[in-house]
Structures are given as structure tokens and as C-alpha cells.
N, C-alpha and C positions, 0 to 999 in steps of 0.2 A: 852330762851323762847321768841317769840314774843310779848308776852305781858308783862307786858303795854308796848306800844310803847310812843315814844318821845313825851312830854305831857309840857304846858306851864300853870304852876299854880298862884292864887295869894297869896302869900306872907301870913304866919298868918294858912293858911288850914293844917289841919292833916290827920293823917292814908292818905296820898299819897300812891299811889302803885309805885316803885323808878325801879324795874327789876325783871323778873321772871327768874328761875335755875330752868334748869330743871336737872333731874339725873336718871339714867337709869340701872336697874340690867340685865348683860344678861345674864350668866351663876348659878349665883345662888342668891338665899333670900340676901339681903344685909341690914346692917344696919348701916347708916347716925348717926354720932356721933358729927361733927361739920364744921360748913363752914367761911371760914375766906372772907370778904366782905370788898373792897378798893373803897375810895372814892376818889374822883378829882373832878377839875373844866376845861369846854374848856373855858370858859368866866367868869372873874373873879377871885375873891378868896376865895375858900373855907376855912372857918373854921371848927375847932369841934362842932359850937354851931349852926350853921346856920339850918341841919337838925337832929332833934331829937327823941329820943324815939323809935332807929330803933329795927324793930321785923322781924321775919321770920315767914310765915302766909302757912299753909295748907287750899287751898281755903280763909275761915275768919274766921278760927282757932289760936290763936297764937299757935308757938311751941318755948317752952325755953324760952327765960324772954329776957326784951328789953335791948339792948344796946346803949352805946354812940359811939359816934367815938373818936379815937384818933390818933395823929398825928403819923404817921408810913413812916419814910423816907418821900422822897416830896410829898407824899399824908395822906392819913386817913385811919382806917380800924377799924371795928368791929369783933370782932370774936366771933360766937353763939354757945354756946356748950351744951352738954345734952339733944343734939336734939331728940334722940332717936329714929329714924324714920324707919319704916322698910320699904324697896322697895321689893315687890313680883315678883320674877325671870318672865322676858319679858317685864315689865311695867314701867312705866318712873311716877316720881310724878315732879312735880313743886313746886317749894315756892316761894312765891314772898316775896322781901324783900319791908317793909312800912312806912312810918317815917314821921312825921310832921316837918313840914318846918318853921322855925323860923319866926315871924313878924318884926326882923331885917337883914332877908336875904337883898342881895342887888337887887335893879332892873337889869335886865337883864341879869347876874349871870348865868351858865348853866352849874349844876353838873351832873355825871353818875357815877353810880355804878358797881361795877364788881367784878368777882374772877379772879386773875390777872392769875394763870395758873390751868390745871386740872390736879393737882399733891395732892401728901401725905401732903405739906406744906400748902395747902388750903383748903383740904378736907380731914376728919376721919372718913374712914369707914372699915367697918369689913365685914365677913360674918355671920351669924347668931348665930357661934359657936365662935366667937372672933378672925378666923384668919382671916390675911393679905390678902386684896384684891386688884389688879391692877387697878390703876385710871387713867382713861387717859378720849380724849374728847377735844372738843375746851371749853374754857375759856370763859365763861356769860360776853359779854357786853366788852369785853379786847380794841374791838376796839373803844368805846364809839357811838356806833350807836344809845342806847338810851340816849337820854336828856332829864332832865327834867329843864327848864327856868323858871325862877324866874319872875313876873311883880309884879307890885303893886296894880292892882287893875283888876277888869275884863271888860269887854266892852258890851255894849246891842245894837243890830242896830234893828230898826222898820221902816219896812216898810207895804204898804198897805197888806190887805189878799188878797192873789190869787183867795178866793173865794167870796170878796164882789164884789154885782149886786147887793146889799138894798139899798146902798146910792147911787146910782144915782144923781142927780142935780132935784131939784121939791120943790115943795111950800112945806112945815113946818106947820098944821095946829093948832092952839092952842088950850090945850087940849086932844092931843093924843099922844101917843109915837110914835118917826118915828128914824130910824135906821141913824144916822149920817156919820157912819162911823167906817169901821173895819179894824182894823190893827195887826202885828205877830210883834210880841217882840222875838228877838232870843239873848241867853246871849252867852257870849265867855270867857273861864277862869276861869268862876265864878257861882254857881248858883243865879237866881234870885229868887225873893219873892215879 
């Protein structure tokens, strides 16, 4: 899925959105039983602890109950089962996978998540009635095209507003309010408050 795309957080934030999967029934009702999710790093090193608490989210739904990572060959993976999800024959659902991000990730750090291929070893599903059904499909994220990077804090730039013409340059009378000056505060990374 295209969303989220490659997103640079600060350090400490939860419920992050990490990669959306989509899955798609074409010939009949199908029903999603479980999806196995491999973590990595292109910058840095990932650990088990670094992102936490991952879930598999219909819309901001959870479905099945959250997971940790664990170390799986040179990478990490979760696997979410009891999904129970029924795809209705022509429709494709998405889940996006969501996780908070440890406040001892590292600075500049750049994990992705993915189903490493779209086979039976990654994905359990059935048709409606409990048989075997052919999975096939490109593999969510295999190439790491989403990122999500790690910083430590977020950034604000302020500049003037586009639309001050009150503060002008003029005498200040005492006694009355006069508009000094307006300015856009834009945050980056981080909400502001």
C-alpha cells in the first residue's frame, strides 16, 4: 500500500503508522488468518526493543492483539495471528502495521517493515469454507521504499505571515493596541503546542 509513506519521527511517539498491506480476494470470499512482518534497519541497528507494541490496524481498529519483534535470522519479525479477517470476493482491505517507537531509538536510525515474500510462509489464508487458497502478489515493502527515520527531536521554522500588511513601520500610540507583528510557526517531525 502506499501509505504511509517514508515518514521521519521523534524518537519517544507512539501508535506510528510503519507500512500498509494490502490483500486482495479475486475469485472468492477469502479469510486472512495471519501475516508474518520482518523488520530491518538501512541505517543503523535495529533491535527488538527499539519499536514497540506492534499491531495490525483496520482503518483504527486493532485486529488480534499487539506484538513484539523478535530476532529472526539477520532481521526481526512479528507474526499476528487470529486475525480473522474476511476479504469480500473483488475487494482488496489494507492493514496497516503501527508501533511506538522506543525513546532509546537511535538518532538517525532508518527502520522498514515488510512481508518478505507473498507465499503460504507469510501469509494464512483460506476460503471461507477452510480450504487452500493460492497466494501469490508482490511482497509489502521487500524493497524497503518505506522508511521510517528516527531523530531526536522535531524542528519549528517562523517566518513572517504572508498575510501581514498591520505591521507596517508607524508610530505606536500609548494607550491603544496596534498590531506589531505576525508570524507562521510551522513544526516538522513533531507536533507543536
Amino acid at each position: 500500500s502506499a501509505t504511509p509513506s517514508s515518514q521521519t519521527v521523534v524518537r519517544g511517539v507512539s501508535n506510528v503508522s510503519l507500512v500498509g498491506i494490502s490483500f486482495r480476494a479475486i475469485s472468492a470470499d477469502v479469510k486472512l488468518s495471519s501475516v508474518k512482518i520482518m523488520a530491518s534497519s538501512t541505517v543503523g541497528d535495529l533491535t527488538s526493543g527499539e519499536v514497540q507494541s506492534l499491531g495490525l490496524h483496520d482503518g483504527s481498529t486493532l485486529v488480534g492483539s499487539l506484538k513484539s519483534l523478535a530476532a529472526d535470522g539477520n532481521a526481526f519479525s512479528a507474526t499476528f495471528d487470529g486475525l480473522n479477517q474476511t476479504i469480500t470476493k473483488g475487494t482488496t482491505k489494507t492493514l496497516t502495521l503501527k508501533g511506538n517507537v522506543s525513546a532509546d531509538a537511535a538518532n538517525t536510525d532508518a527502520y522498514y517493515f515488510y512481508v518478505a515474500a507473498a507465499n503460504s510462509t507469510n501469509i494464512s489464508a483460506t476460503d471461507t469454507t477452510g480450504n487452500s487458497i493460492t497466494i501469490s502478489g508482490t511482497a509489502a515493502n521487500s524493497g524497503n521504499s518505506i522508511l521510517l527515520t528516527v531523530t531526536t527531536s522535531g524542528d519549528v521554522t517562523v517566518v513572517k505571515s504572508p498575510d501581514d500588511t498591520d505591521s507596517e513601520a508607524g508610530i505606536v500610540v500609548a494607550g491603544q493596541e496596534a498590531i506589531l507583528g505576525k508570524f507562521k510557526f510551522t513544526s516538522t517531525n513533531e507536533t507543536m503546542t
